[in-house]
N, C-alpha and C positions, 0 to 999 in steps of 0.2 A: 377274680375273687381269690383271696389265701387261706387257704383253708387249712383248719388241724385239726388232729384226731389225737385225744389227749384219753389214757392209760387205755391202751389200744389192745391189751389180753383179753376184754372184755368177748367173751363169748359170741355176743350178735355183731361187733365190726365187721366181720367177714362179710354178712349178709349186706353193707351199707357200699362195699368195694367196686364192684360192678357200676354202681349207679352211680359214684363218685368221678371215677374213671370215663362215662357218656359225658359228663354233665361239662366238662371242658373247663372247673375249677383248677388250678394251683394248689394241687396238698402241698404246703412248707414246711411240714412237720409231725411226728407221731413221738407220742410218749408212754412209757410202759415201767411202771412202776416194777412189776411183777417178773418183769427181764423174761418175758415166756413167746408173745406171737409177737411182740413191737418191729424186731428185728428183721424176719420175713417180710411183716408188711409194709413196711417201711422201703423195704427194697422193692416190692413189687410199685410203690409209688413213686419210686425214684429220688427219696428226700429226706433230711438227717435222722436220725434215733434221737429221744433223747432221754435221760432218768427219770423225769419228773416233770408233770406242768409244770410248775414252775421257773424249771429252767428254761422250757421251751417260751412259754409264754414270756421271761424277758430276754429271752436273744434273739427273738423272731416276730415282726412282724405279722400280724393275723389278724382277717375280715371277717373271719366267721369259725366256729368251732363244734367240731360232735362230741361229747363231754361222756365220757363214761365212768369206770371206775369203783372201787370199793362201793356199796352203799353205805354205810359211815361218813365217808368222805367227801360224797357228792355235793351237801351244802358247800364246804369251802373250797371245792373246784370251783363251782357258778359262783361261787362270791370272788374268786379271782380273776375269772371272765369281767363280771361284773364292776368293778375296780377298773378294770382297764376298757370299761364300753364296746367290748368285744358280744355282738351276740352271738346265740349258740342253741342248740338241740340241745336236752340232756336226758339219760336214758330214766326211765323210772325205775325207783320209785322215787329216786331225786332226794332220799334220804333214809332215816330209819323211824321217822315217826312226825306225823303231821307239824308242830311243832318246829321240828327243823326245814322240814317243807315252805311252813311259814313266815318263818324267816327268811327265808332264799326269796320266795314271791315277793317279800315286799319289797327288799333289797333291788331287785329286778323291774319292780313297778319304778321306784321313787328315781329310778335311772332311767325309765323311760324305753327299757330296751326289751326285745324281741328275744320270749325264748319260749320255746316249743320242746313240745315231749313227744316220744312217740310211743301214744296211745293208738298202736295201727290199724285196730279195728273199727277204726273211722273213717281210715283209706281203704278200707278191705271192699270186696263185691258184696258182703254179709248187709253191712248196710246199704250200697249202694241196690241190691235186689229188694229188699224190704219198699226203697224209695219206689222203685219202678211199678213196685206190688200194689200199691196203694195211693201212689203221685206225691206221698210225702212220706217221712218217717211216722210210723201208724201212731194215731192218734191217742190212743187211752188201751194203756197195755195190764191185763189180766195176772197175767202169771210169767215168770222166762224160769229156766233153767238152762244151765251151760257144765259141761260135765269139757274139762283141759286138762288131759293126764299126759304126761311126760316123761322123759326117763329119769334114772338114777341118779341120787345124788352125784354119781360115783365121775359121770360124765363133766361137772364141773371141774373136778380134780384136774382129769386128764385133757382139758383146755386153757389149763392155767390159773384158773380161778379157785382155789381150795380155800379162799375165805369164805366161799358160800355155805360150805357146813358150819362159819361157826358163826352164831348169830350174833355176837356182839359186832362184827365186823357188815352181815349179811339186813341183820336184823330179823330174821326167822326164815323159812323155808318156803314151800311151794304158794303161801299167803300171799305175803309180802310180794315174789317173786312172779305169779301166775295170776292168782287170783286180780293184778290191780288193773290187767285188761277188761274183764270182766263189769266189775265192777263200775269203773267208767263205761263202757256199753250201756248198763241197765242204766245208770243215768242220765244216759245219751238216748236211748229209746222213750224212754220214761216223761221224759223234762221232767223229771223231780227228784228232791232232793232225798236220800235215806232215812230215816226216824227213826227204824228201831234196827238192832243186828245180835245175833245170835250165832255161835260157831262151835264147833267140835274138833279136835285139831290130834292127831295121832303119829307117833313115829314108831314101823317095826322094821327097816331099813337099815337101823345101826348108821343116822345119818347126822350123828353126836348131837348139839342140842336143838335141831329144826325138823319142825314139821315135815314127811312126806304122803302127808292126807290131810285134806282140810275139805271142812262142807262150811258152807256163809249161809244163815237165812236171813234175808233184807227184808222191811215192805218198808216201801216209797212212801212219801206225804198223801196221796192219792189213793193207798190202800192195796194198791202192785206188788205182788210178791218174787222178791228172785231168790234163787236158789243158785250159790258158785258151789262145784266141786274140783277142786285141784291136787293134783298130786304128783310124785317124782317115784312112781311105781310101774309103768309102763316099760316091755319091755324094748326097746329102742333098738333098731336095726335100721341101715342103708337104704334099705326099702320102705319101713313104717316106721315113724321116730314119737308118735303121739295119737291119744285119741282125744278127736273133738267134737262133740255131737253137743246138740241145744234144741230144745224146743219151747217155742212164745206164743200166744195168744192175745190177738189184740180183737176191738169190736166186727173188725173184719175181716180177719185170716186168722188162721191156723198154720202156724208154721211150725217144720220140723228140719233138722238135718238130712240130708240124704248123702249117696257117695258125688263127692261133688256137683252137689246141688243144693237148692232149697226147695222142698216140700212146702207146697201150698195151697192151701183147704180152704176155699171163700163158703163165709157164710151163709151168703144171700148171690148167689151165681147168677141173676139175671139174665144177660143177653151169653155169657163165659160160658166157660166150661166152670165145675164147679173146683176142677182139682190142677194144679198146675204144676209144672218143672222148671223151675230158674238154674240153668248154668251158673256157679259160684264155683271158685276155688277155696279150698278151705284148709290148704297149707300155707299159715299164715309167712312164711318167711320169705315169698317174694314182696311181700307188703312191707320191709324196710325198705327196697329200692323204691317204692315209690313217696316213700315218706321225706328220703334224700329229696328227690326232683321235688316237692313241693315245698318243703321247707327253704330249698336254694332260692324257688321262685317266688316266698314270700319274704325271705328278707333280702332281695335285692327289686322289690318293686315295693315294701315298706308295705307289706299288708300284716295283720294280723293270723298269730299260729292256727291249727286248726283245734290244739290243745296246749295246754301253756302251764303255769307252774299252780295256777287256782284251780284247774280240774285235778291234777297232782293231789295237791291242799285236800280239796275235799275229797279224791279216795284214799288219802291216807289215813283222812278224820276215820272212814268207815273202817280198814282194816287196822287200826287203835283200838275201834271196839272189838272185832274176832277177836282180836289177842284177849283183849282185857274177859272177854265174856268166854274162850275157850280155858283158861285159866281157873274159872270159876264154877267149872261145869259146865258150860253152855248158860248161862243165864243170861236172859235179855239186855241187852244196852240200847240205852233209849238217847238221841242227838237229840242238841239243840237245834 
């Protein structure tokens, strides 16, 4: 398989390298608009640089693609993928507003082709322990909260990426950018769709026009309330680079964060113990390499993603609302 990694400054490529490099694909290519990490990583793959998808993608050959890049941009990256039936991964949030998201899906539907986001907390142990907890992902969920703080704007800069402070290029700040893990989760825990959202959104960071505080209150069709808190406040060091703590309540557990682990509180303990400890890792960044191995091994056995450009769609519909309703004060927006 030939594989390319197309504007490749993108801050999480690094995390995708490792697993690229087992998987025994043919990189033919990296492109970096931004002239910042292309050049290194390109060498450490052994394979051209080039200025721009575009030129890679017509002087090269390619079976498959990891698409990153501006969020502005990303529709007409996958729409040049797209054009040429090349499928591909593309990083979220796949655009700057549902809308363009929407576009891109269809675009990608009406061609029939295979393309996957990585929403990694779907490969993560977080769901995968919940499964275990209950023999499925728990039934009818009460309340979540998810508290993903991160660091400084400042760290984007110094990886190459400094269109992230501005949000015409970015589209807002730790929202947009943090928050649309989240969000896809509770809809993933939930099986239901958002109906109303509500948001507060604040910058004392000096991190020009985007958010580095944002709080989301969702409830579900069901009546399920979640709560995202995201921010780019955390002090980041080599050692700790983020805090992620969350706590959920479904009709049968009680879950909470722990230091790697999940905390688990059954209701009704019968024959159990009533209180449990699940091993989970909960640094999310070995979960790109396994999002590589699954995505290689669904689009060359023709299976379907495990998240694709309609989950995209509909958490971009929700984080349209934060905006629109942080804007406003926090006042309710209510989905179709």
């Amino acid at each position: 398989m030939r594989v390319a990694l197309l504007e490749a400054s993108h801050w999480h490529v690094p995390l995708y390298l490792d697993a690229l490099e087992r998987s025994g694909v043919e990189v033919v290519g990296v492109s970096d608009r931004e002239n910042s990490k292309g050049a290194q990583i390109a060498a450490r793959l052994r394979c051209p640089l080039y200025e721009s998808y575009r030129e890679l993608l017509d002087r090269t050959s390619v079976d498959f693609a990891f698409a990153f890049g501006r969020h502005v941009e990303m529709p007409q990256i996958g729409k040049a993928l797209i054009e040429r039936k090349i499928p591909f991964a593309i990083e979220k949030p796949c655009g700057t507003s549902a809308a363009s998201v929407a576009e891109l899906r269809v675009a990608a539907e009406s061609a029939s082709l295979y393309v996957a986001v990585p929403f990694i907390l779907r490969v993560g142990d977080l769901v995968r322990a919940m499964r275990d907890a209950e023999g499925a992902l728990p039934t009818r969920i009460h309340h979540a909260s998810f508290r993903f703080v991160v660091g400084p704007p400042s760290r984007y800069v110094q990886s190459g990426a400094a269109w992230m402070l501005d949000p015409a290029q970015s589209g807002g700040g730790c929202t947009i950018n943090v928050a649309t893990h989240f969000v896809d989760l509770l809809r993933l825990v939930t099986g239901q769709e958002i109906k109303t959202v509500s948001a507060t959104m604040s910058s004392r960071d000096r991190a020009g026009g985007i958010e580095d505080f944002s709080v989301i209150v969702m409830t579900a069709a069901d009546g399920a309330v979640g709560v995202i808190e995201t921010g780019y406040t955390f002090p980041s060091d080599k050692v700790e680079q983020r805090e992620f703590s969350f706590a959920l309540s479904s009709d049968a557990n009680y879950y909470r964060s722990g230091h790697d682990a999940l905390l688990v509180t059954r209701r009704a303990a019968r024959d159990e113990a009533r209180a449990a400890t699940i091993p989970v890792g909960l640094d999310t960044d070995p979960y790109y390499g396994v999002f590589v191995e699954r995505v290689l091994a669904e689009a060359k056995s023709g299976g379907r993603p495990i998240a694709g450009l309609r989950e995209a769609e509909e958490v971009m519909r929700v984080l349209d609302a934060a905006y629109a309703s942080a804007r406003v004060g926090g006042a309710v927006q209510t989905l179709n």
